[in-house]
C-alpha positions in Angstrom: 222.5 370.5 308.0 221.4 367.4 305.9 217.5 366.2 306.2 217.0 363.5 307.9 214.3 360.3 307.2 212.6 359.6 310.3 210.5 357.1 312.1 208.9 356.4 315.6 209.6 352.9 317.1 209.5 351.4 320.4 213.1 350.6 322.7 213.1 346.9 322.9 216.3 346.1 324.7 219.4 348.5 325.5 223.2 348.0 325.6 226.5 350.3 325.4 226.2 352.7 322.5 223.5 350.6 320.8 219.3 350.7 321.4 217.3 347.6 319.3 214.0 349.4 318.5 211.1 347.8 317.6 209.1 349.7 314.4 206.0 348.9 312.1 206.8 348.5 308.8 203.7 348.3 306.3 202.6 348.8 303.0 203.1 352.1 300.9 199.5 353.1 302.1 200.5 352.7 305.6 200.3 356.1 306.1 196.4 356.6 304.4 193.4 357.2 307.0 191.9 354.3 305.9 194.7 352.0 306.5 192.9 350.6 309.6 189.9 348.9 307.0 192.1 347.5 305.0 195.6 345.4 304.3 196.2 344.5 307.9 198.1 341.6 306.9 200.7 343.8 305.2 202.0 345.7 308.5 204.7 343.5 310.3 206.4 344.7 313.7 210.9 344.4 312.8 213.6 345.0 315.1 216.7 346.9 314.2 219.9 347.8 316.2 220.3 351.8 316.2 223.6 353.8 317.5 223.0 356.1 320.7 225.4 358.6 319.4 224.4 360.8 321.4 224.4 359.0 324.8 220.9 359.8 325.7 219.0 357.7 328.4 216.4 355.2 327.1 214.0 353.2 328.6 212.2 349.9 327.9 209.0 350.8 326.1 210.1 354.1 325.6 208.8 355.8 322.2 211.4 356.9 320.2 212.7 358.4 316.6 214.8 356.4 314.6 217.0 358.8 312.2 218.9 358.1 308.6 220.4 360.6 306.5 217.7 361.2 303.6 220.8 361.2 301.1 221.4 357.3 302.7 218.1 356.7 302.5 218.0 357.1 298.8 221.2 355.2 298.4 219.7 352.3 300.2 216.5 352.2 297.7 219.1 352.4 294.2 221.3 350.0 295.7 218.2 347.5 296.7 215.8 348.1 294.3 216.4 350.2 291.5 219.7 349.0 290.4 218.7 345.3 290.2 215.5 346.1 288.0 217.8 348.0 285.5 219.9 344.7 285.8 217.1 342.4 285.2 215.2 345.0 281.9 219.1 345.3 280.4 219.8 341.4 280.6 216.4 340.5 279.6 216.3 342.4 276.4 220.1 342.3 275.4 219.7 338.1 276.2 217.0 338.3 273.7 218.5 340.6 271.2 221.7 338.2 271.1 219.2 334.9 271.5 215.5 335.5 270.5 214.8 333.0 273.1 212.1 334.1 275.3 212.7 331.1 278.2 216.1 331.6 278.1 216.4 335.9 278.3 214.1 335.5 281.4 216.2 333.1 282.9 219.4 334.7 282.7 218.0 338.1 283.4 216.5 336.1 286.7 220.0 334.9 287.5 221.8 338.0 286.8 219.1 339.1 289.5 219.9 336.9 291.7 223.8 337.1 291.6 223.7 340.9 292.2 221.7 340.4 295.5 224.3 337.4 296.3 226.9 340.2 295.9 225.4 342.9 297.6 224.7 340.1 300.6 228.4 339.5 300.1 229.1 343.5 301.2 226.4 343.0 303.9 228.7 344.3 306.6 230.3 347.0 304.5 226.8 348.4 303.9 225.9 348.0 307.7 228.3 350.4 308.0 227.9 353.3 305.8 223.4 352.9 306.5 223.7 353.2 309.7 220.6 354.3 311.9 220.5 356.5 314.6 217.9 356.8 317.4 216.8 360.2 319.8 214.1 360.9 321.8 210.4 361.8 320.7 210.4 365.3 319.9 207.2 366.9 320.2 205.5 368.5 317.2 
């Protein structure tokens, strides 16, 4: 059986087959002891719409685990950030290499930035699809 990438949230509002759960997302030291002195600012409560695939029972309020496959997960952070950095280094230093214009390679390599997350907006639903999150009850560790 695959891993799975997990998170806790909170069930916000419930419908047929779908649960909107309500989750923190913060900062990559979100998860130090510390995190409470410092970069409050950067935690920010977010929605998202889950499948019940499972047909469980879920209450308003209720604590919950929102589920991905960890081999989506890492899809997800190529497609969103990885891929368009490689896009932006390439164009920025082939622009150069063909221009040795410094304003200019950072302004295409910005645009060719910008059109690949255009594109990837463009395949928004498509993407929906195959990312798909899954929510379960609390287990108990």
């Amino acid at each position: 059986m695959e891993k799975k990438v997990c998170k806790e949230g909170i069930v916000r509002k419930v419908e047929a087959g779908k649960v909107w759960v309500e989750i923190v997302m913060s900062s990559a030291c979100g998860g130090c002891v510390a995190k409470n002195m410092c970069n409050i600012s950067e935690k920010k409560n977010e929605i998202v719409e889950t499948e019940n695939i499972m047909g469980e029972e879920f209450a308003l309020g209720e604590t919950v685990q929102i589920q991905m496959q960890e081999s989506k997960a890492h899809q997800a952070v190529v497609l969103g950030y990885l891929l368009p950095f490689i896009v932006q280094i390439v164009s920025l230093f082939v622009c150069y290499a063909l221009t040795h214009v410094e304003w200019l390679s950072a302004l295409v390599s910005l645009g060719l930035t910008a059109t690949y997350y255009v594109v990837l907006k463009m395949f928004d639903k498509r993407l929906a699809r195959q990312f798909t999150l899954y929510v379960s009850k609390k287990t108990e560790e």
